[in-house]
C-alpha positions as CSV (number, residue, x, y, z in Angstrom):
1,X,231.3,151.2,30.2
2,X,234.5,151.9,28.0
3,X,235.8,148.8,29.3
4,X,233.3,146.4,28.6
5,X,233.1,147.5,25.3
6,X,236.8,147.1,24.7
7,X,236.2,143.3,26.2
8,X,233.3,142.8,23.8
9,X,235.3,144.1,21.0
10,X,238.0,141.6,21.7
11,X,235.5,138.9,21.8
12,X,233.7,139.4,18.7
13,X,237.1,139.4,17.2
14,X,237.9,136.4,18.2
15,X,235.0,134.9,17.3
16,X,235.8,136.3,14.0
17,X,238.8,135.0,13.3
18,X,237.9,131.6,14.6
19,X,235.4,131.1,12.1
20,X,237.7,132.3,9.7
21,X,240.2,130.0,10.1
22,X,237.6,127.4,10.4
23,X,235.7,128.3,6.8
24,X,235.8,125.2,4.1
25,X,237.9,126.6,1.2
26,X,236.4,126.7,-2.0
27,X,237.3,124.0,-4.3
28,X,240.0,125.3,-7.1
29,X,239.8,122.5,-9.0
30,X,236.8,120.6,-10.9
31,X,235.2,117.5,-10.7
32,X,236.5,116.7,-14.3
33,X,239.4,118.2,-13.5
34,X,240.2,115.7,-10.8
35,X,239.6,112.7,-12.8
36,X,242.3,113.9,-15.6
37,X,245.0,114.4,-12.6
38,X,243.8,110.9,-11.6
39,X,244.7,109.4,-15.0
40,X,247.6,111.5,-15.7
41,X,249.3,110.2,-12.9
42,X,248.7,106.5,-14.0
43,X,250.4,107.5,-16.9
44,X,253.5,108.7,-15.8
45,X,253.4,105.3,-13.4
46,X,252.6,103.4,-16.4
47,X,255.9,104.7,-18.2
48,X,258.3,104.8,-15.1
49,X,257.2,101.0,-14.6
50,X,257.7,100.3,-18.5
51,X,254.4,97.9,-18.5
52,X,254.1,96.6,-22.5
53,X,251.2,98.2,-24.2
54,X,248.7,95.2,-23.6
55,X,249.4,95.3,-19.8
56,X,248.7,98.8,-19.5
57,X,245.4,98.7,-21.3
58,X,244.7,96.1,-18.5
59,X,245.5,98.9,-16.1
60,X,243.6,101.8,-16.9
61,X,240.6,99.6,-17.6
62,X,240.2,98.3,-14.4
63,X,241.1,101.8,-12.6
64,X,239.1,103.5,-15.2
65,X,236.1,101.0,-14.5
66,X,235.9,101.1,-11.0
67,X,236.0,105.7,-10.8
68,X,233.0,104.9,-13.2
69,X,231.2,102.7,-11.2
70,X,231.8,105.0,-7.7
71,X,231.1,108.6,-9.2
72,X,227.9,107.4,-11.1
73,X,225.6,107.7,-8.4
74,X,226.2,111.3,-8.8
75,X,223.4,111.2,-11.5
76,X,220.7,108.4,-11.9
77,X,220.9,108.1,-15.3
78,X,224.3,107.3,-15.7
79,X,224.2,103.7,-15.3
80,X,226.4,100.6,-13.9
81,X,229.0,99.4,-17.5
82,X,230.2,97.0,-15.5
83,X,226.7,95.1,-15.1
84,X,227.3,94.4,-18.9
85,X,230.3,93.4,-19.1
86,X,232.0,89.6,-17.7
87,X,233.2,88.2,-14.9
88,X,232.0,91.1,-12.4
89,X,230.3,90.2,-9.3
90,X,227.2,92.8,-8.3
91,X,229.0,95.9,-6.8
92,X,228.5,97.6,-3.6
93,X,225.4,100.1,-3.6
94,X,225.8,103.8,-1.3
95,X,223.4,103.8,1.9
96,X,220.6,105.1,1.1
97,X,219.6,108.3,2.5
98,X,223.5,109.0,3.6
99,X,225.6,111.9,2.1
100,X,228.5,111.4,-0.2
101,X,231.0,113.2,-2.2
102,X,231.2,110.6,-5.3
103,X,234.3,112.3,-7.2
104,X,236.6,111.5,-3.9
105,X,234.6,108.1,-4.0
106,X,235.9,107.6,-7.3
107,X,239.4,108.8,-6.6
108,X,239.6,106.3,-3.9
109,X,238.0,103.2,-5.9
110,X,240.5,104.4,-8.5
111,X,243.5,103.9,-6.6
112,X,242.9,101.4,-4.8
113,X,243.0,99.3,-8.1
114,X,246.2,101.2,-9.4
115,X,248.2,100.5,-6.4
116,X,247.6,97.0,-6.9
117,X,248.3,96.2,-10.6
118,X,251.3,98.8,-10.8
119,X,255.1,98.2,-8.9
120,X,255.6,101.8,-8.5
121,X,253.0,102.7,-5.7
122,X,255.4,105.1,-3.8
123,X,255.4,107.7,-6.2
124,X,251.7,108.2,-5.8
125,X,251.8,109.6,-2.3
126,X,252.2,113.0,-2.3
127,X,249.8,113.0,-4.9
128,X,247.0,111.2,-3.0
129,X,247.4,112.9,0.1
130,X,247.3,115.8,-1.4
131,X,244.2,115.1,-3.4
132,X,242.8,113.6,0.1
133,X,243.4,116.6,1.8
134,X,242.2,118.8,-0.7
135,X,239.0,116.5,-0.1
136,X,238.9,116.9,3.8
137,X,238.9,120.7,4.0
138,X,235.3,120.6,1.4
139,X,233.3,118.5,3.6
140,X,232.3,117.1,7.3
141,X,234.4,113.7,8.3
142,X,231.5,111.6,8.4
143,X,230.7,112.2,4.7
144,X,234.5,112.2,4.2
145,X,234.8,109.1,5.4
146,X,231.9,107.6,4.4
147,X,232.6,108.6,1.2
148,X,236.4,107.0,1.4
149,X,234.9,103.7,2.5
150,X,232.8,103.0,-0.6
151,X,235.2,104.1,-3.1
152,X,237.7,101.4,-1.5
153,X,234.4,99.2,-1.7
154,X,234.0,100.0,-5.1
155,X,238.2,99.1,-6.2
156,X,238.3,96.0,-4.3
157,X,235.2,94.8,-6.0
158,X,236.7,95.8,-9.3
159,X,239.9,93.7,-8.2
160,X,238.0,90.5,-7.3
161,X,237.4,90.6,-11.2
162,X,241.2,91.0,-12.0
163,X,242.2,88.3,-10.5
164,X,240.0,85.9,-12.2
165,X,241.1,87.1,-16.1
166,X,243.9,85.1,-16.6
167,X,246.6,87.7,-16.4
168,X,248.5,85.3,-13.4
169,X,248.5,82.4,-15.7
170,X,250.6,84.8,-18.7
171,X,253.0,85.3,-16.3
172,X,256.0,83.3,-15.7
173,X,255.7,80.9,-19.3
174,X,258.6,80.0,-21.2
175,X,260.1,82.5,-23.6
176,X,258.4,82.3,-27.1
177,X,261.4,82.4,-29.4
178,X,259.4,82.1,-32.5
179,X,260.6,80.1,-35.6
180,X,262.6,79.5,-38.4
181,X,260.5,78.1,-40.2
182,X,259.9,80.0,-43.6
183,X,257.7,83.2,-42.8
184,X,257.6,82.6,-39.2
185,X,258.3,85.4,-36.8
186,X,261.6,85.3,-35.2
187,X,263.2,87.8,-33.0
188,X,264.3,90.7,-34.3
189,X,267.6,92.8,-34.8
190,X,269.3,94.8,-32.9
191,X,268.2,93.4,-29.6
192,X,266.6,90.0,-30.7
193,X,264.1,90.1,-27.7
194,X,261.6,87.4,-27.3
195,X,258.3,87.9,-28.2
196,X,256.2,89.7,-25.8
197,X,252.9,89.0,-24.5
198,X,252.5,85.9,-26.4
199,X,249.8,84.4,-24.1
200,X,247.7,88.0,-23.9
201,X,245.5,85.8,-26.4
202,X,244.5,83.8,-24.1
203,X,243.5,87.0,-21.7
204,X,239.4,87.3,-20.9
205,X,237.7,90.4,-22.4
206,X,235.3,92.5,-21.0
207,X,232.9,92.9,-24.2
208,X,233.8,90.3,-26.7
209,X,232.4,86.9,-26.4
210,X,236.0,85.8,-27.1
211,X,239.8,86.4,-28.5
212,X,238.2,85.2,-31.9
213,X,235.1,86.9,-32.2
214,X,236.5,89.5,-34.7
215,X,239.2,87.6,-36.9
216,X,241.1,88.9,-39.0
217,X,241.4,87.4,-42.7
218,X,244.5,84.8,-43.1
219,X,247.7,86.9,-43.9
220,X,249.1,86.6,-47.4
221,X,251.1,83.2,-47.9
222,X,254.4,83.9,-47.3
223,X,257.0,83.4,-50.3
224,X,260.3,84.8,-51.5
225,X,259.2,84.8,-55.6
226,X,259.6,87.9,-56.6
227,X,256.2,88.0,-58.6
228,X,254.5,86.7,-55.3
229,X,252.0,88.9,-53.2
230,X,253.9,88.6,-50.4
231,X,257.4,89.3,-52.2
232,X,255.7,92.6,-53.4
233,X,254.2,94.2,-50.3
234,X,257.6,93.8,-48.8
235,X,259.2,95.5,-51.6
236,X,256.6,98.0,-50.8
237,X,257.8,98.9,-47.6
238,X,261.1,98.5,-48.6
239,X,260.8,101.0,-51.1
240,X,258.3,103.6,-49.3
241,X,261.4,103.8,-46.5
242,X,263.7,105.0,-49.3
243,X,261.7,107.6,-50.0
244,X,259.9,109.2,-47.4
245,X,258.6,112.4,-47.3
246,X,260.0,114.8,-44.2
247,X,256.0,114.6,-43.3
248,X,256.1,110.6,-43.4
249,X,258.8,111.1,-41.2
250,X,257.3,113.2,-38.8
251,X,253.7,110.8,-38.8
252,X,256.3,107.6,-38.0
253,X,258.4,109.2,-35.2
254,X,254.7,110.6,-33.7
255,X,253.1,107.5,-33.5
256,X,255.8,105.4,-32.4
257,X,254.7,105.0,-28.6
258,X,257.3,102.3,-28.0
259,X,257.5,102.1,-23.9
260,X,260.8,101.4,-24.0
261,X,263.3,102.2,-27.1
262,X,266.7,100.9,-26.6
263,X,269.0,103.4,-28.2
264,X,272.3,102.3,-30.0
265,X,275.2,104.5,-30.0
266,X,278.3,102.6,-31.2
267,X,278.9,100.1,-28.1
268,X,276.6,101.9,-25.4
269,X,272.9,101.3,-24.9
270,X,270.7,103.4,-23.8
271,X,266.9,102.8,-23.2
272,X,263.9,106.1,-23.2
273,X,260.4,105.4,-21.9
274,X,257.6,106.6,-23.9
275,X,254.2,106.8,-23.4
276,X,252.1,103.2,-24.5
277,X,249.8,103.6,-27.7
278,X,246.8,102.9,-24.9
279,X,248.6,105.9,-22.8
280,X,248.4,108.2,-26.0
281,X,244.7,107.5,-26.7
282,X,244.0,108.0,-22.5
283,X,245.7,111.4,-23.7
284,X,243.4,112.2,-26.7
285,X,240.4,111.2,-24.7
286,X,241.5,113.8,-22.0
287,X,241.9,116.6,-24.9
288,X,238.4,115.7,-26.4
289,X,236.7,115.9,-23.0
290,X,238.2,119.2,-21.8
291,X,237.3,120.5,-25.8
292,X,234.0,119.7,-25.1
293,X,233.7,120.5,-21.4
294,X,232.4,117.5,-20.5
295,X,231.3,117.0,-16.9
296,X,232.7,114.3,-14.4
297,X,230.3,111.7,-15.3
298,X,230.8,112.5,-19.1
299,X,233.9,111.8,-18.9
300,X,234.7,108.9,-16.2
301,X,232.4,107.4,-18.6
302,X,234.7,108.3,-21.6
303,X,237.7,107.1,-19.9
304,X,236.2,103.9,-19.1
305,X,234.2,102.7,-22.3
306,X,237.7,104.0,-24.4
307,X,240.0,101.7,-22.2
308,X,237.8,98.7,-22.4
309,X,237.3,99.5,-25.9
310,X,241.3,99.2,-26.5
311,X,241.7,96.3,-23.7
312,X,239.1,93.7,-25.7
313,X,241.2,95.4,-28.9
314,X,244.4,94.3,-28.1
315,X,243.3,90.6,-27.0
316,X,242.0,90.4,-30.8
317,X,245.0,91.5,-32.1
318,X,247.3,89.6,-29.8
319,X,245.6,86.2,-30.6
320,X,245.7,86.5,-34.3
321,X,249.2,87.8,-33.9
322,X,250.5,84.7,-32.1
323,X,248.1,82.1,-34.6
324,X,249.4,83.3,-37.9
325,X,253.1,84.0,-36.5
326,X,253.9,86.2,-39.5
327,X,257.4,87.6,-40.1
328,X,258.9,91.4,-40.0
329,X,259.6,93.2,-42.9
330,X,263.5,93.5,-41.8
331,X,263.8,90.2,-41.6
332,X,262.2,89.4,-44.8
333,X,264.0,92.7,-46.3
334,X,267.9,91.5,-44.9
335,X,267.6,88.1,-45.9
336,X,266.3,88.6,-49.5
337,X,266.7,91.8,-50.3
338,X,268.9,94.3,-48.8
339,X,271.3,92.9,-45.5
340,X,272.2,96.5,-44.5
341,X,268.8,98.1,-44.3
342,X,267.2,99.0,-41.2
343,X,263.7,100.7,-40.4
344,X,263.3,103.9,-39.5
345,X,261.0,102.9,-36.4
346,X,262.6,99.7,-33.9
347,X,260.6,96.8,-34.1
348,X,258.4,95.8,-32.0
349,X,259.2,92.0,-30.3
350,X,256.1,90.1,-31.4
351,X,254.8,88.9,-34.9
352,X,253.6,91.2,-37.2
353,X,250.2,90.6,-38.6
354,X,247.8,92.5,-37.9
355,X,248.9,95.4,-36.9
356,X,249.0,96.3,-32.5
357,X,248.7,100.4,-33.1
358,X,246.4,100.0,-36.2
359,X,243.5,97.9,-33.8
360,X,243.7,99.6,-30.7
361,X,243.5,103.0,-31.8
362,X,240.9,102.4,-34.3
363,X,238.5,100.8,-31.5
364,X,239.6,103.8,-29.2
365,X,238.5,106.3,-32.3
366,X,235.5,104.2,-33.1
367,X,234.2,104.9,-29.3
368,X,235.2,108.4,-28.7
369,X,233.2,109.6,-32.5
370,X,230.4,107.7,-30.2
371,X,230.8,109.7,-27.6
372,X,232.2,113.0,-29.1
373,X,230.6,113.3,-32.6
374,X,232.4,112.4,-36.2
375,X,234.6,115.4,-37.2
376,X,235.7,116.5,-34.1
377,X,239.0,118.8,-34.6
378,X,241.2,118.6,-31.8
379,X,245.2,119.4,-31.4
380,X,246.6,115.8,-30.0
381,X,249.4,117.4,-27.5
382,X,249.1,113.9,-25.9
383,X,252.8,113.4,-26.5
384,X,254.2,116.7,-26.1
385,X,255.7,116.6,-22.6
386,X,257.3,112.7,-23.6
387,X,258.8,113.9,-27.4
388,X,258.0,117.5,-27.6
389,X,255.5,116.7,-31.0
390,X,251.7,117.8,-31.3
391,X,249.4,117.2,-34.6
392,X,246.1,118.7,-35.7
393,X,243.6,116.4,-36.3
394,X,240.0,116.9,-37.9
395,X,238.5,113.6,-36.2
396,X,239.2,110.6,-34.1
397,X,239.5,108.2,-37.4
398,X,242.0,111.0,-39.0
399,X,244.1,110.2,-36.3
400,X,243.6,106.7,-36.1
401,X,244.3,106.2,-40.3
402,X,247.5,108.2,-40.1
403,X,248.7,105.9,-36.4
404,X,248.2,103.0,-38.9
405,X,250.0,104.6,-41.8
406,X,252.7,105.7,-39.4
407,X,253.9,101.8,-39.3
408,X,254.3,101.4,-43.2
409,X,256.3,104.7,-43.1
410,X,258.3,103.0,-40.0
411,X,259.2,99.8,-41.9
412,X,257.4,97.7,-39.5
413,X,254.2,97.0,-40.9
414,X,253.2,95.7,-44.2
415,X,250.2,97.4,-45.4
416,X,247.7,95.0,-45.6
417,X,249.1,94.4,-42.4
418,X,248.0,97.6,-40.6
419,X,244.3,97.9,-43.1
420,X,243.2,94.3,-41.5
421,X,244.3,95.6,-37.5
422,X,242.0,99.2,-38.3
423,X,239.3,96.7,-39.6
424,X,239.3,94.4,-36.7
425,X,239.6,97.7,-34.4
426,X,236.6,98.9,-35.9
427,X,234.3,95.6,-35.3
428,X,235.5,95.9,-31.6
429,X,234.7,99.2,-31.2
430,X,231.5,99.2,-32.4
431,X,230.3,96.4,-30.5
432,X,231.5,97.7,-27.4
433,X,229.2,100.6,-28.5
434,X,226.0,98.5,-29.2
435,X,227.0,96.2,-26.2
436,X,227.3,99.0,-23.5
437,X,225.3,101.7,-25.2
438,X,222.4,100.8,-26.9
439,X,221.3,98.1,-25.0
């Protein structure tokens, strides 16, 4: 008798620890949670890749699109953005009646598109497979993989729509030199780089009905009279970078976001890879969801409608930018008024008028006080772990009014400049509102 007990001890012990080892671990991480990893590691693609600003808001639109469009199924009443926007073919549905886990199904539809729009595709590994194994332990392999298959269902949809916007036919044009005609842009010292982007103009947006839906007013006429408009507000920046405040300083060097800064020290170069003004406002959207503790949906819905938001922004700006051709204040400033001055901020390689950081971020803040309310406070420590700097902020426009300020203090923006880019910003965010939310 004392022996069989002893063998049915061992047994249920067994037993036991087999179904231990067996036991689906708890999941440590949230939904929400998951998504910001996704997009964080974009980021740090985005900026080891050095894609220019425009490019990347192509990026994390499409990848933010397409982990919308998988994980909404999650909740009926979050519906399809993508349906509203242009150029999109009908996306795959889930099977009816099957299970799925719609966070891994967006994970996958988001990198699926990543890893085809971005060069650096090998440093995403040990992420993903981490992430997909995190995945495999919560769940049986037929929903697994079930799951797997329609979020790659979901990306390569999404691509089909990529490769139809244009982007191929910017690639590979002539340089665009600019001009020496009078008040034309030309490149720019110390590097003299040619302008970038200068087709993006011609890009298709997702929302607007076209690059010129929202133009901006014609650009003050360029002229070296001293008693002209023009002759003034470049005087104006001129003298507001004599004089800046240690706080002006502080609001330029934050909001730079240049991608990649080439550094001068006598004859060596050196170049330091920032964060993209789209990548800072990916941060702040991050920051406002977490505040708020907004759920996966909430916020893959965030992610997308802000990147869309910023990508239909920056084909505004970039057409207007490459019509009027304005010139930069330093060359204006060392050819008529002081030949040793130099801006606090580099300047960027493209014309000047309106202002890149001015639209963008004003459409992004027009969309997240949509989403998140007007007067929300939030500390930005978007750009903390890239230049050690955070600010406090008491709303989304705060924030975007003192990114468009932060341009005059650089010395690369003329002021009327940076006020017509945060109008035009605003028009495209708010109709990116009424086109995707109120209708």
């Amino acid at each position: 008798m004392n022996r069989i007990f002893k063998i049915a001890f061992v047994i249920v012990t067994i037993i036991a620890l087999f179904q231990g080892c067996n036991k689906k671990p708890s999941s440590k991480i949230s939904d929400a949670d998951i998504l910001h990893n996704n997009e964080d590691q974009l980021t740090q693609v985005i900026i080891y890749d050095v894609f220019t600003p425009p490019v990347a808001s192509r990026i994390y639109s499409y990848s933010s699109l397409a982990s919308y469009e998988a994980l909404r199924y999650a909740d009926p009443k979050y519906q399809s953005i993508v349906s509203k926007l242009k150029g999109f073919n009908e996306l795959p549905k889930p099977e009816a009646g099957k299970e799925y886990n719609y966070t891994l199904a967006a994970t996958k539809a988001f990198f699926t598109v990543v890893r085809k729009v971005v060069f650096s595709v090998d440093s995403l590994d040990q992420y993903e497979n981490k992430t997909y194994d995190d995945f495999k332990q919560q769940m049986d392999d037929s929903t697994y993989a079930r799951s797997v298959r329609f979020g790659e269902s979901i990306g390569k949809a999404v691509l089909d729509r990529s490769a139809t916007d244009n982007y191929k036919l910017t690639r590979g044009k002539p340089k665009f030199l600019g001009s020496n005609i009078p008040g034309e842009w030309r490149p720019t010292a110390p590097d003299y780089m040619d302008g970038v982007e200068y087709c993006w103009g011609t890009m298709k947006t997702f929302a607007l009905d076209s690059s010129s839906q929202f133009p901006c007013p014609k650009p003050i006429k360029f002229s070296t009279d001293t008693s002209s408009a023009f002759y003034k507000q470049t005087l104006e920046v001129y003298n507001i970078s004599k004089n800046l405040t240690p706080e002006q300083r502080t609001i330029a060097k934050y909001w730079d976001d240049n991608p990649f800064v080439i550094e001068h020290s006598g004859h060596m170069m050196f170049a330091n890879k920032k964060i993209t003004p789209g990548g800072h406002w990916i941060g702040i959207t991050a920051i406002a969801c977490k505040k708020s503790k907004a759920d996966a949906l909430k916020t893959a819905k965030a992610y997308a409608l802000t990147s869309v938001a910023m990508y239909d922004a920056f084909i505004s700006c970039w057409q207007d930018k490459y019509i009027t051709k304005v010139i930069r204040p330093i060359t204006v400033i060392n050819d008529h008024i002081d030949q040793q001055w130099q801006p606090m901020l580099q300047t960027p390689p493209f014309p000047e008028y309106p202002s890149g950081h001015s639209t963008i971020t004003r459409a992004a803040a027009t969309v997240l006080t949509h989403l998140f309310g007007d007067g929300f406070k939030f500390n930005d420590t978007s750009d903390l772990k890239y230049i050690g700097m955070q600010r406090e902020f008491k709303s989304f426009v705060q924030a975007a009014d003192e990114a468009s300020i932060s341009r005059v203090y650089g010395g690369i923006h003329y002021i009327g400049s940076v006020n017509a880019g945060a109008a035009q910003g605003k028009k495209v965010g708010d109709y990116i509102i009424e086109k995707l939310e109120n209708q």
